[in-house]
GULUMNU-336591 format. One record per residue (C-alpha): residue number from 1; residue in three letters; x, y, z. Coordinates in steps of 0.1 Angstrom, whole numbers, always signed. Each point is the difference from the previous one (the first is absolute). Layout:
BEGIN
PT pos code     u     v     w
PT NUM  ALA     X     Y     Z
...
//
This chain:
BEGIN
PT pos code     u     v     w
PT   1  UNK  +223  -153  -138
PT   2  UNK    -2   +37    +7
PT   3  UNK   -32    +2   -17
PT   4  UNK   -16   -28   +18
PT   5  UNK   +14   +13   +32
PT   6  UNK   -18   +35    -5
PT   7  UNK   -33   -16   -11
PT   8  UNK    +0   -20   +33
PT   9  UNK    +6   +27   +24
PT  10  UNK   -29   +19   -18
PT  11  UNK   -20   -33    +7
PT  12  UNK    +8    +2   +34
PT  13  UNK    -6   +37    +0
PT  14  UNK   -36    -2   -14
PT  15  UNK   -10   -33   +22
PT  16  UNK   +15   +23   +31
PT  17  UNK   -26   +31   -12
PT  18  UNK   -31   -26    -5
PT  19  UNK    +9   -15   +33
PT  20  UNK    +3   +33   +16
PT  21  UNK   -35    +8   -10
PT  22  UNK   -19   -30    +7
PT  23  UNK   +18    -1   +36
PT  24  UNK   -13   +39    +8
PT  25  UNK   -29   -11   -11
PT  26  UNK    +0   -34   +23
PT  27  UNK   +10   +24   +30
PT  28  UNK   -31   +25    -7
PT  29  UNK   -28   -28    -1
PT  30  UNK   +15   -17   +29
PT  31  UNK    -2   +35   +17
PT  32  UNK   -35    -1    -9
PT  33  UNK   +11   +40   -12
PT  34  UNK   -25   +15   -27
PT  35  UNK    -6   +38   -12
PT  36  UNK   +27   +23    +4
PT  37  UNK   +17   -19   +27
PT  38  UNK    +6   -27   -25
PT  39  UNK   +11   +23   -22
PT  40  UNK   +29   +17   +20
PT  41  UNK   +11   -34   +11
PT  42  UNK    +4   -12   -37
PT  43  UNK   +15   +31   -11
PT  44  UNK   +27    -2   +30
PT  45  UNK    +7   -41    -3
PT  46  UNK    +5    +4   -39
PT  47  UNK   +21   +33    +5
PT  48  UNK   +22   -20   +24
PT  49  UNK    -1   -35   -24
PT  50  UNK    +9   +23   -28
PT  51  UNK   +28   +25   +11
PT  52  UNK   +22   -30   +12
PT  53  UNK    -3   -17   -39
PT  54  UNK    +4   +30   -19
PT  55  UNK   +34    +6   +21
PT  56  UNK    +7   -35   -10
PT  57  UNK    -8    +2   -37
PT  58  UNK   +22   +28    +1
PT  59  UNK   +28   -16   +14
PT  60  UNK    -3   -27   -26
PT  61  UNK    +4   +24   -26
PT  62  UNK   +29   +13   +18
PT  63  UNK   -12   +37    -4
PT  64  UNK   +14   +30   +22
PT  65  UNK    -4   +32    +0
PT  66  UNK   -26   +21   -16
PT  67  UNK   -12   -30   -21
PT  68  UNK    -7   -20   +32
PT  69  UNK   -20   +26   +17
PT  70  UNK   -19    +3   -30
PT  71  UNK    -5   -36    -3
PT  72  UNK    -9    +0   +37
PT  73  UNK   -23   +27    -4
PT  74  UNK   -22   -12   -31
PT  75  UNK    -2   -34   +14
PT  76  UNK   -10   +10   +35
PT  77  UNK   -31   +24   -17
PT  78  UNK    -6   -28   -25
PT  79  UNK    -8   -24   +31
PT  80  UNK   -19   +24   +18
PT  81  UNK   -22    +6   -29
PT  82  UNK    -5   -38   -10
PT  83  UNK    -8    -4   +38
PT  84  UNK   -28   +29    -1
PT  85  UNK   -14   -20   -33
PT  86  UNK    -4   -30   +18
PT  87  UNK   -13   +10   +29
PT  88  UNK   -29   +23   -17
PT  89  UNK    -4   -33   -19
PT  90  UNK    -4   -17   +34
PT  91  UNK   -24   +26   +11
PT  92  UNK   -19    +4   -32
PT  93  UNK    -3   -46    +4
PT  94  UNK   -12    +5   +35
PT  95  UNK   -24   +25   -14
PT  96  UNK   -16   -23   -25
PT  97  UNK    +4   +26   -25
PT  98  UNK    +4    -8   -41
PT  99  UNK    +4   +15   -31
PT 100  UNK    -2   +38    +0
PT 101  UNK    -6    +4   +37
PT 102  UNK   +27   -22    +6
PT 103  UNK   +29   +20   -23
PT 104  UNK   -12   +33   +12
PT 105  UNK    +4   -10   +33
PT 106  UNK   +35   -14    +1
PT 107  UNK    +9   +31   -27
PT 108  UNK   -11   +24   +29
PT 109  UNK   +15   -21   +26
PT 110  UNK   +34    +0   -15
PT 111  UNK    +5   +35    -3
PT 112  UNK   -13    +6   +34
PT 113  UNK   +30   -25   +13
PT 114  UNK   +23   +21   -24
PT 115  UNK    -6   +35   +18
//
């Protein structure tokens, strides 16, 4: 029972993170935002999407202390970082760029969002 429990809260974590990402992403087009403004704006809604999970996933754990601010910490940079992937991936789409191009360009991209 405990088992099943756990799996379905991670379910409802992962459908919460996917749903999180597609509705920035919804938002952005319907801003009509593109370039850097885009950018910024995805960077922010996922930042705000993800700090509010990770704080739950740690309270589902039940951590405290030290452990929870570690928790907090590595999950909050982990979902900044998957954001700046997808959104070079966005930009490198909206590009039209492939292959080489394509994985040079969201390589760059992603450490330029990391500094």
């Amino acid at each position: 029972m405990k088992k099943t429990l756990i799996a379905a809260l991670l379910a409802t974590f992962a459908a919460f993170s996917v749903h999180a990402a597609n509705d920035c992403a919804a938002q952005a087009a319907e801003k009509k935002l593109a370039g850097a403004a885009k950018n910024s704006f995805m960077k922010k809604c996922m930042a705000d999407a993800g700090g509010s999970s990770c704080e739950a996933t740690a309270d589902q754990k039940k951590l405290a202390g030290a452990a929870r601010t570690s928790f907090v910490k590595k999950c909050e940079a982990d979902a900044k970082g998957n954001s700046a992937g997808a959104a070079c991936e966005a930009q490198a789409a909206e590009k039209k760029l492939a292959g080489a191009a394509k994985n040079s360009f969201v390589k760059k991209c992603v450490a330029d969002a990391a500094n």
